[in-house]
N, C-alpha and C positions, 0 to 999 in steps of 0.2 A: 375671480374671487366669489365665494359661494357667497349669497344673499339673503339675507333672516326674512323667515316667514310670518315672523309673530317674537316680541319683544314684552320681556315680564320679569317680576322678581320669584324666586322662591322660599317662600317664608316657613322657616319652621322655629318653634320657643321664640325667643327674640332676633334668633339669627334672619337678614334679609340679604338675599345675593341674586341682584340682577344677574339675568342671562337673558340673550337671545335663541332666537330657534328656527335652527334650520333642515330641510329635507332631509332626511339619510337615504332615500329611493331615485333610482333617478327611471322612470319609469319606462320600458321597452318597447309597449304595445303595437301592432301594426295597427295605424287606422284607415280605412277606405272612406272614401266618397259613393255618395247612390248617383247614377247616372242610367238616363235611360238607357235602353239596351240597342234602337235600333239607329241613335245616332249619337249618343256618348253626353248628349246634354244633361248637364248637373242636375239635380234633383235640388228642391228647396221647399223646407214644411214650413204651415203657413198654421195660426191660430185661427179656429174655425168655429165660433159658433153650429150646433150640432142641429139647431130649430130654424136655423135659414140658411146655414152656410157660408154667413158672410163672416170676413175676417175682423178679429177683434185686438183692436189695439193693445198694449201691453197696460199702459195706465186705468184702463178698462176691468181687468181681468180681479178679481179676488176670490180669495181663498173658500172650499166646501168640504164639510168634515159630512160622510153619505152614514144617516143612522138611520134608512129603509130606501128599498127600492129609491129611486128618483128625488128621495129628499132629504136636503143639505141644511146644515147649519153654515151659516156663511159668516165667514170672519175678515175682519177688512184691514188691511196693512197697518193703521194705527193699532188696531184692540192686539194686535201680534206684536208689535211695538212693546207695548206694555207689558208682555208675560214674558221676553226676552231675560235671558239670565242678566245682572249686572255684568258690564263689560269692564270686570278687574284685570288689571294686569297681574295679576297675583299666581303664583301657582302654589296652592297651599296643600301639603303635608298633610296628613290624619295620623297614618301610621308607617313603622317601617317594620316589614315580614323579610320571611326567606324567601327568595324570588321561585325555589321551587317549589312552595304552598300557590304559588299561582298557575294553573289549567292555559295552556296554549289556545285555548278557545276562547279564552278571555281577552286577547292580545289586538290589536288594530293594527295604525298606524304607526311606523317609527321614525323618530326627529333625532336629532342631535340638539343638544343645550350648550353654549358656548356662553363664556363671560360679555359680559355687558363691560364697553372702557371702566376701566380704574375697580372691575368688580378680580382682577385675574384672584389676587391672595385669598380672598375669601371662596372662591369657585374653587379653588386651586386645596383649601383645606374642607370642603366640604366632597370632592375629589377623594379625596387620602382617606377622610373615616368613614364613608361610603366603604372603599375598599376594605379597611381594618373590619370594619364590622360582618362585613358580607351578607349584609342586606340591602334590600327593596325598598323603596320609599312608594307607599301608591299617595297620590294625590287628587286634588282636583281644579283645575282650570277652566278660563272659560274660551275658546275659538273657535272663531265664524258665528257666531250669537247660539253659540250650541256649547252646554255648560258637560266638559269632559271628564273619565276617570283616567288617571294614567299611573303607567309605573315609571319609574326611575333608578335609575342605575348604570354604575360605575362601567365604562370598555374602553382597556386600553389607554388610559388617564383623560378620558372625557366621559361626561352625562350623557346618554339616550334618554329623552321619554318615549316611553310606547302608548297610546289610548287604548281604552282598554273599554270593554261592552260590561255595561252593569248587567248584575246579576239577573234581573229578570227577561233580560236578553238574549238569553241561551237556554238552549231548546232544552230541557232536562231528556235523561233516558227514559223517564217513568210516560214521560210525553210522548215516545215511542211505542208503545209496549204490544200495539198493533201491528207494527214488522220488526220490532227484534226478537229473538226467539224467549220467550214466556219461561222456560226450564233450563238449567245448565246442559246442553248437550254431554253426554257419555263419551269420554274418549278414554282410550285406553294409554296403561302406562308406556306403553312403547311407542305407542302413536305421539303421545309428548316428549319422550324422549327424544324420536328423531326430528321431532320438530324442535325441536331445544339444539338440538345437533347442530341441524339445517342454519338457524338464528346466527347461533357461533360460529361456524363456518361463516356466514356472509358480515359478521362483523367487523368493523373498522373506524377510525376516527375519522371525525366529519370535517371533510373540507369541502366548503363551498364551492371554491372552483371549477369541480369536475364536473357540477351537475350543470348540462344546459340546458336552454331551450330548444330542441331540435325541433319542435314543428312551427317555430318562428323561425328555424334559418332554413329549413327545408320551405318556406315559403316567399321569406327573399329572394332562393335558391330561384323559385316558379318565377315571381313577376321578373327576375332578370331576365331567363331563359325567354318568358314570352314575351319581354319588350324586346328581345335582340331578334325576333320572329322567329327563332327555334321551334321545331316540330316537339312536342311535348310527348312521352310514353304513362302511363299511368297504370297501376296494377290496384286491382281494390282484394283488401286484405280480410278476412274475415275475423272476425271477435271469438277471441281464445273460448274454446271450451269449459264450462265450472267443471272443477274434479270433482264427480260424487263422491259419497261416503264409501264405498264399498271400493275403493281406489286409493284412497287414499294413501296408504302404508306404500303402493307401489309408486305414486309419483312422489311420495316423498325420498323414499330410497334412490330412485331414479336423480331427482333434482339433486341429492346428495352427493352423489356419483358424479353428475355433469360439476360441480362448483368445485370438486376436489380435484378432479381431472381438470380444470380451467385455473386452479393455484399451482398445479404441478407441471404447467407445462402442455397441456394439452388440450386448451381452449379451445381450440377451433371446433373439434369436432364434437368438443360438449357445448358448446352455446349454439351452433346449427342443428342440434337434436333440441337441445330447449327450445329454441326458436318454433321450430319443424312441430312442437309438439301438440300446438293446440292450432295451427292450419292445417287446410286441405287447400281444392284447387285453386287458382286466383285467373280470374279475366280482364284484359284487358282491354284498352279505349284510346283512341287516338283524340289529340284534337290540334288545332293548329290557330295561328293567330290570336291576337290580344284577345276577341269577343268571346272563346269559346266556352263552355262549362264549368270545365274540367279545373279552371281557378279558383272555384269556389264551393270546391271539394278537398281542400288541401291535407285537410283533419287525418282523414282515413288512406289516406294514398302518399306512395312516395314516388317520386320524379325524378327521370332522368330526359337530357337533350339529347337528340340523336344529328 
């Protein structure tokens, strides 16, 4: 049975409808351990005083905001205490938009909002005109002593909230303007055409499913191989070539040809040309047993046992 992370009402006009909240992620990451190398013993960091080196206990330690070189304003667990958001259970409404006036850059975390006992009818109609309406609710909550924006919205006949980064939190382009390019680049009508082409060709409806992680399972793939002390092969792959400008019309045409030829029946030999197109030669490395390198290069190489 899934387990609420955090328990609140959602208040909007006079309507109050407890819910709880629970993870929608359930997270994949491989993690490692640091271990020395030349006898596998654990690594463990230690809080260190940087002016003697001695270790500093945790009740010890307080907070420094650095406004020059070497000097801090020093904040101390109580005075943090106090600028803490109020810890409401509330999740209050402001407004409800089109959930497509909101920029995917704005988006965080995603929860599921489940009823709270004896709230199901009222979740259950605030459920229905969510849907009827077909908007967004943004709100703001407070969790973990850190006061959130979030949206909300109807999937599937349950609430998501997603937290969402306030506005001064996002990088603008104008922020940029030192590596984006300054001018509209000149492209020509055929060069968007077949880029337009190209688009529609590779288009399709999105299912989740099909996208994996391949360089998480090409690396469970490694630590198997080298916990079963399999001999490891590894090929290092080189980094596609940019297509200049003066190419362009030709790999686009090219790309065209290979994706038409891969809906019709003759993939193979258009995705080993697309592949083929921006490699040359590749070398390889051997390496054998648990200790060797070659595990913590997984990114850029793929593995086979021999």
């Amino acid at each position: 049975m899934a387990r609420a992370i955090w328990s609140g009402t959602i208040s909007f006009g006079l309507l109050n409808v407890p819910v709880r909240m629970y993870s929608a992620v359930s997270r994949k990451a491989i993690r490692f351990n640091e271990l020395r190398a030349s006898d596998g013993s654990r690594i463990r960091h230690k809080r260190v005083a940087e002016s003697d080196d001695e270790e500093v206990p945790y009740e010890e330690i307080v907070k420094g905001y650095e406004i020059s070189p070497d000097r801090y304003v020093i904040l101390g667990r109580e005075e943090l205490e106090e600028l803490n958001p109020a810890k409401t259970r509330a999740i209050e409404i402001q407004d409800f938009v089109d959930i497509d006036q909101i920029d995917p850059i704005y988006f965080e975390s995603p929860y599921y909002l489940g009823p709270a006992e004896g709230a199901e009818k009222a979740y259950g109609l605030l459920v229905s005109a969510m849907q009827g309406s077909g908007k967004a609710a943004v709100a703001r909550f407070v969790l973990r002593n850190k006061e959130h924006l979030a949206a909300i919205r109807p999937l599937n006949g349950a609430l998501t909230l997603t937290t969402m980064r306030f506005a001064d939190e996002v990088v603008q382009p104008a922020e940029l303007e030192d590596v984006l390019p300054s001018s509209k680049p000149r492209v020509s009508k055929r060069e968007r055409e077949m880029a337009e082409r190209l688009i529609e060709t590779l288009a399709a409806d999105f299912e989740p499913g099909k996208y994996r992680d391949e360089y998480r399972e090409q690396l469970l793939s490694l630590i198997e191989q080298k916990a079963a002390g399999k001999e490891i092969v590894t090929r290092e792959a080189e980094e596609p070539r940019p297509t200049q400008a003066p190419d362009l019309m030709a790999a686009l045409e090219e790309s065209l040809a290979a994706v038409q030829g891969e809906r019709t029946g003759a993939g193979g030999k258009s995705r080993a040309r697309r592949k083929g197109s921006g490699s040359a030669r590749s070398g390889t490395r051997r390496s054998t047993g648990p200790g060797s390198a070659s595990a913590t290069e997984p990114r850029k190489s793929r593995s086979r046992s021999r």
